[in-house]
C-alpha positions, 0 to 999 in steps of 0.5 A: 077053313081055320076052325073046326066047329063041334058040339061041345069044342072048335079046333083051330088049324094053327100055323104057329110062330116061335121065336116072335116077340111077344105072343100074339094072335097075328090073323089068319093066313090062309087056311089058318089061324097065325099065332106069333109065339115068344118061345123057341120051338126047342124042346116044346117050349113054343108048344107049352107057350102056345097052350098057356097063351090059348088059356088065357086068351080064352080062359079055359084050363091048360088041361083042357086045351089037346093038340089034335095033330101037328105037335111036332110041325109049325102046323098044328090042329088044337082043341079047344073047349067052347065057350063065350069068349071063343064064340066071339073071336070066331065071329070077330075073325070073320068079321075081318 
């Protein structure tokens, strides 16, 4: 399963993506979300683009948003603080 779903916050299994060309939720691959990244994966830049594309997707804090696992990996686990926009991209995902 690609999420995680807690009381208060989801974690997302994350199979990410740098050096893409733009930054882009490209759908789930396998047990995963895909998530195209702009930045290189050269001294966490693709992680810190990653955590402020996360931020704006689903407006939450940069603060907010802690990796749970994987920070040095192309996988990753993210926790993310639960909200009405990220409700409804978990339903919308499944959906697909």
């Amino acid at each position: 399963m690609w999420y995680e779903s807690k009381d208060d916050f989801v974690i997302f299994t994350i199979k990410a993506q740098p050096n893409s060309s733009k930054n882009k939720i490209a759908g789930i691959l396998g047990n995963a979300l895909k998530i195209n990244i702009k930045a290189p994966a050269v001294e966490g830049a693709a992680n810190k683009e990653l955590i402020k594309f996360l931020s704006k997707t689903f407006r939450v804090a940069k603060s907010d948003i802690e990796f749970v696992s994987g920070e040095t990996s192309k996988q990753k686990r993210i926790k993310i603080p639960r909200n009405e926009l990220v409700e409804h991209f978990i339903a919308s995902m499944q959906e697909t």
